[in-house]
N, C-alpha and C positions, 0 to 999 in steps of 0.2 A: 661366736668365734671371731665376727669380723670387729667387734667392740676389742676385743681383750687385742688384735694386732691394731687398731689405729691407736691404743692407747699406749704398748710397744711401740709403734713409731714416734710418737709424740714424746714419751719417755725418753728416747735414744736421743731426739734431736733436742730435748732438752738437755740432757747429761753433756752432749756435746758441747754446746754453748754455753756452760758452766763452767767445762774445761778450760774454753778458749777464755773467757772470761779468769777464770783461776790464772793461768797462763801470762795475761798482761797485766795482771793484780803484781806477781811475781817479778817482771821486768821491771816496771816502777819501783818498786820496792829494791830490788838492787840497784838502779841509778841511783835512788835517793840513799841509798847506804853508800854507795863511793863518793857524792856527791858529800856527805857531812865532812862538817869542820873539823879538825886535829879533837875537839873534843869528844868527839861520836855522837853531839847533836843532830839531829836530820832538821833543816830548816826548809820548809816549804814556801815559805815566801824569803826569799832576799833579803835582808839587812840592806837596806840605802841611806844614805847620807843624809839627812837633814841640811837643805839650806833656809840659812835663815831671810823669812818677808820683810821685806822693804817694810818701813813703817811707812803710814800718811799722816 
């Protein structure tokens, strides 16, 4: 009996942290959807500017 509740608890505090995990999976996932361009691209890295190297 005391196997089947430590493995109950361990179960619970797993599921738990799955959620929270699910949870901020979620939140990123809506910033990066308001966050896309007028084309409903989601870019994860930025578009920057290329400047052009001095030559030597």
């Amino acid at each position: 009996m005391s196997a089947l509740r430590e493995e109950r608890d361990r179960l619970r505090t797993d599921a738990q942290q799955l959620v929270r995990v699910i949870h901020v999976l979620e939140v990123e996932n809506q910033q990066l959807r308001q966050s896309a361009w007028d084309d409903g691209v989601v870019r994860v890295l930025p578009v920057q500017q290329r400047q052009a190297r001095p030559r030597s």
